[in-house]
C-alpha positions in Angstrom: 85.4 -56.1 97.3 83.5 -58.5 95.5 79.6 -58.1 96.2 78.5 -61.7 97.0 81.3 -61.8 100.3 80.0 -58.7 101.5 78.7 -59.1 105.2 76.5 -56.6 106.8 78.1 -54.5 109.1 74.9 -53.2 111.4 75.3 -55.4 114.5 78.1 -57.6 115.7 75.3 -60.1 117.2 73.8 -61.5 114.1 70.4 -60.8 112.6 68.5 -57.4 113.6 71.8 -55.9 115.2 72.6 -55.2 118.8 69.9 -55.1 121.2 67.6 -52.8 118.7 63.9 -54.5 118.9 64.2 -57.0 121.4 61.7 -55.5 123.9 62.1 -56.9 126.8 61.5 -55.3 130.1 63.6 -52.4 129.7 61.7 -49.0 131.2 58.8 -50.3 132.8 57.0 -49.4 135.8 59.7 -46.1 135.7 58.5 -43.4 138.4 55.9 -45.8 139.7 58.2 -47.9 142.5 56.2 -47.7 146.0 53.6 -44.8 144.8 50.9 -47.3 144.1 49.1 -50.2 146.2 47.9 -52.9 144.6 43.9 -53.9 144.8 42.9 -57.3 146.0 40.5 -59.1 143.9 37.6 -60.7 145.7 36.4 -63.7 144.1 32.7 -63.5 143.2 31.8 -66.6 142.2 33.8 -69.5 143.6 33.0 -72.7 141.2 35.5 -74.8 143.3 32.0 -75.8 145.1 30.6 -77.0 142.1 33.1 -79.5 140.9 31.8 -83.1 140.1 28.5 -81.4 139.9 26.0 -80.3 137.1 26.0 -77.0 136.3 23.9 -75.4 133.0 26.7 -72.7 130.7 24.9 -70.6 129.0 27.1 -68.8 125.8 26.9 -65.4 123.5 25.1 -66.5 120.8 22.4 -67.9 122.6 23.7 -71.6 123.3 23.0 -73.7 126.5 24.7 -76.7 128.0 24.5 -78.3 131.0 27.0 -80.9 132.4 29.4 -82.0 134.9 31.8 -79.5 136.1 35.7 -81.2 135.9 37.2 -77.9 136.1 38.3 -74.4 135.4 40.9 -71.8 135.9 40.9 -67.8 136.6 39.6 -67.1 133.1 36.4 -69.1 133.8 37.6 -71.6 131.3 35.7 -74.9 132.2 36.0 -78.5 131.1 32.5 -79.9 131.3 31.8 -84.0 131.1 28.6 -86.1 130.0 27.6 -82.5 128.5 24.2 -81.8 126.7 23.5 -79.0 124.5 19.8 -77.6 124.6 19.3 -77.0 121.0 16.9 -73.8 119.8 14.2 -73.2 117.7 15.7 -71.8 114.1 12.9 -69.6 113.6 12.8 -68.0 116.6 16.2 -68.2 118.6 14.5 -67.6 122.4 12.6 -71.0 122.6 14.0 -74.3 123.1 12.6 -77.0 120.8 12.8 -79.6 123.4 15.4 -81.8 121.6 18.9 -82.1 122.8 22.3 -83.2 121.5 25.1 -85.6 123.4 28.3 -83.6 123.2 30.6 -85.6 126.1 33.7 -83.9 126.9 33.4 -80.1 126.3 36.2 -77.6 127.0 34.3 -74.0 127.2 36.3 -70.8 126.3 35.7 -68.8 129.6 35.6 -65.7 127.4 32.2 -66.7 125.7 30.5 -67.9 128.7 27.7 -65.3 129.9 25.8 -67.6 132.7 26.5 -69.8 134.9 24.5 -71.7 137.6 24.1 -74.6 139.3 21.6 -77.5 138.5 20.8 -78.5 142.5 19.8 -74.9 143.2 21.4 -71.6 144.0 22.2 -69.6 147.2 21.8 -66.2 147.7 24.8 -64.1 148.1 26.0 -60.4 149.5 26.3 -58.2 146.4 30.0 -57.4 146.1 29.6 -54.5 144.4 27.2 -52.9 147.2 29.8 -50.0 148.3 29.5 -49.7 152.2 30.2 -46.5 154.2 33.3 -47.3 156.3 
């Protein structure tokens, strides 16, 4: 046989060979079927109340916006119109300098958000992680 017609011979189904790596679900949830109930997730803080209104984000790092609230999904991502940024002191991080900066439309990453809370005020709540004797 001439070595430039050779054809691999691992797998009849083209490249990687049979149904080697192709994870899918194969396995899962094995010995777990009806053993285990599911725990419902309360929401804590509900922002559909807060849509078309201001609301102040406040980030890791230290960075604070307020804007309008256009909306947001389960991860806390939030789309914010009219936005202002609150810019800091650069010597020391804490203070505000008093100036601020137009950003408009601002998508934030729900993942780097660490406050939240509305501009008009805020009502007090239950504690949902109080654990009650029942």
């Amino acid at each position: 046989m001439n070595g430039s017609n050779q054809r691999s011979t691992r797998g009849s189904t083209g490249r990687g060979g049979g149904q080697r790596g192709r994870g899918g679900n194969q396995g899962h949830n094995r010995g777990k079927q009806g053993t285990e109930t599911k725990k419902v997730r309360q929401i804590v803080f509900d922002l559909n109340k807060y849509i078309d209104k201001m609301i102040c984000v406040k980030f890791l790092g230290g960075r604070e916006v307020t804007g309008l609230l256009k909306g947001f999904d389960q991860l806390q991502n939030m789309v914010l119109d009219d936005s202002v940024e609150q810019t800091r002191d650069s010597e020391n991080f804490e203070f505000a300098n008093g100036t601020t900066r137009n950003l408009g439309l601002l998508v934030c990453r729900g993942p780097s958000v660490i406050a939240i809370s509305p501009l008009d005020g805020s009502e007090e709540i239950e504690n949902p992680f109080l654990q009650t004797d029942e």
